[in-house]
N, C-alpha and C positions, 0 to 999 in steps of 0.2 A: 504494500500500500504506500502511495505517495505522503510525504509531510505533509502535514494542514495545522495553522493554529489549534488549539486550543483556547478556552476561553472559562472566565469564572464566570457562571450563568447569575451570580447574583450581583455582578459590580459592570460589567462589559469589560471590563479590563483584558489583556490579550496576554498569552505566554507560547512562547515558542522554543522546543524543544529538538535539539537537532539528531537527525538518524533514529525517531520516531514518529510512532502515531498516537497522536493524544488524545484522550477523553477528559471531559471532566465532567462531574455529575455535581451536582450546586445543590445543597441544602437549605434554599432562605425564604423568607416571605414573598409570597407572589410566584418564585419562580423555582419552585424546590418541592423534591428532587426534579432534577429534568434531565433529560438526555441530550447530548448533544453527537448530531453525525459526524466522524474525523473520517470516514473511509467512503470512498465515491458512493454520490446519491443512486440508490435505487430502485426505483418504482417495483411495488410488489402485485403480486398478481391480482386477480380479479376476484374477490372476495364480500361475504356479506358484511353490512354497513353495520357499525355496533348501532342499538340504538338512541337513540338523543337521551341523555339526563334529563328527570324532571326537573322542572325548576323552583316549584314556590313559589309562594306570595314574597313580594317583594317588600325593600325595607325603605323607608324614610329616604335613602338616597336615590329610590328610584333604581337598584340595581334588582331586576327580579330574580336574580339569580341565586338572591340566598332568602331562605323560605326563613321569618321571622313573625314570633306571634306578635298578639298584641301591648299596646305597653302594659308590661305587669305592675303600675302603680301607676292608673290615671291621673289620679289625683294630686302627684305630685312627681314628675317625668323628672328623675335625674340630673343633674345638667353632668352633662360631660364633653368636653373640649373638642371642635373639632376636627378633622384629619387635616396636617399641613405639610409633612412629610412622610414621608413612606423610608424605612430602612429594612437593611438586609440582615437576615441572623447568621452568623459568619461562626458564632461561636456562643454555648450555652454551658454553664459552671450549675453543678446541682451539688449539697453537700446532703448528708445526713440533718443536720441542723443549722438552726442561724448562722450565716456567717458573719463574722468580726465587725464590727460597727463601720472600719473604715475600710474593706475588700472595697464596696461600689466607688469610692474614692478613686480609692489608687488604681482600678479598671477605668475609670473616666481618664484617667491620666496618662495615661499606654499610650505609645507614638500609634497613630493612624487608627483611635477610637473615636469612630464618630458618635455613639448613642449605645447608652444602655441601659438596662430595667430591668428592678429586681421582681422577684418574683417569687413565690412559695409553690413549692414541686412535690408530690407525694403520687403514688399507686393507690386507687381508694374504689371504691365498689361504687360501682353505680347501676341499679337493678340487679346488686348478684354478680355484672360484669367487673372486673377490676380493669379499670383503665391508668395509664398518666393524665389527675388532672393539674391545672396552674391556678393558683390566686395572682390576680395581676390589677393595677392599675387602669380602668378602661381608660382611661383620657392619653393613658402615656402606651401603654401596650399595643393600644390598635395600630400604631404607628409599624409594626412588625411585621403588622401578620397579611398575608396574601391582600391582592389589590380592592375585592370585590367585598370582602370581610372585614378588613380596614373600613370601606368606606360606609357602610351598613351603620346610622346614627341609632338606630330603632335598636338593635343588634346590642347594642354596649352601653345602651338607656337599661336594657334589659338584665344586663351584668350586673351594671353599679346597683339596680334593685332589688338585690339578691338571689337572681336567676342563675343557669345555670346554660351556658351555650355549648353543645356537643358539637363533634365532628360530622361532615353531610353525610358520611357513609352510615355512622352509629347509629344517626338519627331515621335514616331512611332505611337502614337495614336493620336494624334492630329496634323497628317502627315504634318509637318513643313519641308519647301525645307530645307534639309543639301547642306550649301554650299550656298543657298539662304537667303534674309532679313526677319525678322518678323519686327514688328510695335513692340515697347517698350516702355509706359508708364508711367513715374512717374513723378515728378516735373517739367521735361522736357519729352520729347517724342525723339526718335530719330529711325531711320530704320539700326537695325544691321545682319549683316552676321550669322546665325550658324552655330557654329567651329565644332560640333559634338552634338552625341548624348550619353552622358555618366552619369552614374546617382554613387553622391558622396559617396550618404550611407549613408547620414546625414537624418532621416526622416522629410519629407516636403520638402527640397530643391530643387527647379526643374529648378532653373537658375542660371550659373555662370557667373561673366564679371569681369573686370579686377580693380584695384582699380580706377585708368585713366577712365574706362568707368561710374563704379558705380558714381562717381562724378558729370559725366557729364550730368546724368541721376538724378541727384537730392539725390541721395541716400546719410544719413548722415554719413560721413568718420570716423572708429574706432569707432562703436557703441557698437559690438561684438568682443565674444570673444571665441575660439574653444581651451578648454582644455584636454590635455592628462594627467593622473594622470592612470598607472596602476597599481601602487603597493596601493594605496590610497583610503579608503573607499569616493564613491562620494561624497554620502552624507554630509559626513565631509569638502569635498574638496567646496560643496555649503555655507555650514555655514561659512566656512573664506573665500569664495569669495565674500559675503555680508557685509563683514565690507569693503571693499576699492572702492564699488560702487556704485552709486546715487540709495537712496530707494525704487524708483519705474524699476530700471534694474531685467528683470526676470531672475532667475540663478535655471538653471534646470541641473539635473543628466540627460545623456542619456543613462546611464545603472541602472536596480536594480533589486530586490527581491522579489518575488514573495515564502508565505510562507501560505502551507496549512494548517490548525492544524488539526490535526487525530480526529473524532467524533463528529465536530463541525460545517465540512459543511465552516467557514469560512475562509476567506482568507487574511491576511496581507499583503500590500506592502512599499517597504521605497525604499526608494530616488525617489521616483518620485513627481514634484509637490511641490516640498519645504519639503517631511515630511510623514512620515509615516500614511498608511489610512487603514481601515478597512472594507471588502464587502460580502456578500450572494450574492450567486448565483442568478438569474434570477425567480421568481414567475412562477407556471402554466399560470397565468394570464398575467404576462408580456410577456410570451414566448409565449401564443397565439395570442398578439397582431402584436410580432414582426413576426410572421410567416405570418397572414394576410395582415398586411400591406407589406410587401415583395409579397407576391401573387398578391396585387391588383392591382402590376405595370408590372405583367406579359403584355408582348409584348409592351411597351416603350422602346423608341431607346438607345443605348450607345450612349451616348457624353462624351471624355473625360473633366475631371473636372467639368461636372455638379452633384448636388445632387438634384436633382428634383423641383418641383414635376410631371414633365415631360418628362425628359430623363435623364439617371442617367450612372457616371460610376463606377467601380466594391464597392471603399468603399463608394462611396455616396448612391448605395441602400442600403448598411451595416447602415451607419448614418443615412439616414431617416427613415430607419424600428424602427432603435432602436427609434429612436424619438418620435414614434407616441404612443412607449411603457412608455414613460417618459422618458425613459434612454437618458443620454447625453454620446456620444460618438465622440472620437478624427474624424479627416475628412479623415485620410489617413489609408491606409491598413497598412503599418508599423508602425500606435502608435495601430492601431484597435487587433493589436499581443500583446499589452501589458495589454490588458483590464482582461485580468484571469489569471488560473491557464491553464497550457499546460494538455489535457489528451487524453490517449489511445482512438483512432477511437473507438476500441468495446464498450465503455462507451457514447458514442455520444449519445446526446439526438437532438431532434428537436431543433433549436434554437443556437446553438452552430455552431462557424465560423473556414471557413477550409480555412487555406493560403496554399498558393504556393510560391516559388519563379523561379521567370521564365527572370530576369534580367541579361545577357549574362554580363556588364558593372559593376555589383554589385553581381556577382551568389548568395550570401546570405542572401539578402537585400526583405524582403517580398514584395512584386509585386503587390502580386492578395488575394482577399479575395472571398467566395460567404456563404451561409445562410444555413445550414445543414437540410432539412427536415425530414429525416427518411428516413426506408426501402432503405438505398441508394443511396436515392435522395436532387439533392441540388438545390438554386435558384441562382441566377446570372445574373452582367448585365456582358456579356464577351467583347466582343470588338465593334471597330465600323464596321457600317455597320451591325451589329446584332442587336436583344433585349433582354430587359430582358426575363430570360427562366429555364426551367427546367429542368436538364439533371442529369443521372447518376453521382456520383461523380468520379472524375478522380486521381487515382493517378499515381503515375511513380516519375523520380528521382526529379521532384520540388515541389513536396507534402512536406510538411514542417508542418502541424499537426493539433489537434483541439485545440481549445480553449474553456473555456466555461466564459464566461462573468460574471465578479461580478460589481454588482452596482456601488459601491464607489471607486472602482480602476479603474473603466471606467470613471468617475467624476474625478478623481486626474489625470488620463491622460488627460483626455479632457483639465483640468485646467490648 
């Protein structure tokens, strides 16, 4: 394959790397994860059209793309700030507990920090499910989060009012009344309203509340920490965020690089994981397992958020196939984009994962994954009310490309 830039999907910034071919996969608001093509354009064959996302009632901005209830306190609507810039999450700090009075200091102070927000981070049940949800800021956080959610006023009226905003998949696949309570979870339990369904672009995130709520919910206050750095290698921007934070705080990039070397099959990654790793592609042997074990759950139902070994949904059959391969693999479709090099459909080998994005709330934010068989054909668990199954591959405009999975950058995402 011929050179081509690369590019960091969340800054436009350019990098060019000599005697390869670059990917880079961007983890930020608006534009994360994404795919980018480094290896000649190829039109892929003639295929049925996924079909359109719904989209919801629209919000106060006039975006109908993200389905938000009504104001959950008439009587007295919020006020919250609003939207004047949009930044990128380049980089996200989560500890166990509060971090140090002055951490957001000295992170404001980093060469090429442009914006950061704290934030409370915890795994917490919501209906039963355990998700990542965030206590955040609505006036300063919307600033972060994908374009169309960002601009949603109605949306983060509904935050500050002690609402609770899911991710569009949760919400739609795991048909939670918008406008209605779910059951929430953590230290404390409590029954909250959902303000909408809008998804931030942050991968894993699939619930927002307010810092007032996260609190009340046990969640521990200014644990995290959501950095924007575009001009600013991440990676770098991780190494000095680990001198002003307690040593067990994970401080991960949510953008990097993905570098194939010519003739060697191998693949390099950095900034993800604390640190540069190195991986081969997938064995005959491993790619037979993982194709088996994807087969054997042919006609097991979609549950969203399960990963089997009974009902599974889209990246949990991705993660238990691979499993059964050895491979360890991230849980969501958006890190499951980060696991390779990106390549041309006509290069598609059996075993190799095909995203989409199909999120009206995040349009760039990978959504859907399914298991590439061959001849065409791919495996999937698609929604609920289906099973897993075997269908033609589909593309049209939320086809967003293949990947072909390397070992140890599947392990460094995972990690």
């Amino acid at each position: 394959m011929s050179e081509r830039p690369g590019r960091w999907l969340s800054s436009g910034r350019t990098l060019l790397i000599g005697g390869a071919t670059v990917l880079v996969l961007g983890l930020a608001a608006g534009a994360s994860p994404a795919l980018v093509r480094t290896a000649s354009a190829v039109t892929p064959p003639p295929g049925r059209a996924p079909a359109a996302a719904p989209t919801g009632s629209g919000s106060r901005s006039g975006l109908a793309s993200v389905p938000v209830a009504p104001p959950l306190d008439a009587a007295a609507v919020p006020v919250v700030a609003p939207l004047r810039h949009r930044y990128e999450a380049d980089v996200i700090v989560v500890a166990q507990r509060s971090l140090p009075s002055g951490s957001m200091a000295a992170v404001r102070r980093l060469p090429g920090v442009a914006a950061a927000t704290s934030l409370d981070a915890a795994r917490i049940q919501v209906n039963g499910t355990y998700v990542a949800m965030i206590g955040v800021n609505p006036s300063s956080f919307r600033s972060f989060a994908a374009r169309p959610t960002a601009s949603s006023d109605r949306l983060w009226q509904n935050v500050a009012a002690g609402g609770v905003a899911v991710s569009y998949d949760m919400g739609k696949q795991d048909r939670l009344p918008l406008g209605g309570n779910v059951h929430v979870a953590g230290r404390a339990s409590a029954d909250l309203p959902v303000g909408g369904f809008a998804t931030v672009g942050i991968s894993g995130i699939d619930a927002v509340v307010s810092h007032r709520t996260a609190t009340s919910l046990g969640i521990p206050a200014g644990n995290a920490i959501l950095i924007s750095a575009p001009k600013a290698d991440p990676t770098s921007v991780v190494r000095q965020v680990k001198r002003f934070v307690p040593r067990r705080t994970t401080v991960q990039a949510l953008v990097y690089r993905v570098t194939v070397i010519r003739g060697y099959g191998a693949v390099t990654a950095s900034g993800i994981a604390g640190g540069p790793s190195v991986g081969n592609a997938l064995s005959s042997a491993q790619l037979a397992a993982v194709i088996n074990a994807a087969m054997s759950r042919r006609g097991l139902p979609y549950v969203w958020g399960a990963a089997g070994p009974a009902s599974f949904d889209c990246s949990g059959l991705v993660q238990w196939s691979f499993a059964r391969a050895g491979i360890a693999m991230p849980r969501v479709a958006a890190d499951q984009a980060r696991t390779g090099p990106l390549i041309s459909f006509s290069q598609a080998r059996p075993g190799d994962l095909l995203f989409w994005r199909t999120d009206p709330t995040a349009p760039n934010y990978i959504s859907h994954v399914a298991i590439y068989l061959g001849n065409g054909e791919m495996i999937q668990a698609p929604e609920p009310g289906q099973q897993v199954e075997i269908v033609p591959v589909e593309f049209g405009a939320g086809f967003a490309g293949v990947v072909r999975v390397h070992t140890q950058v599947a392990a460094s995402v995972t990690g």
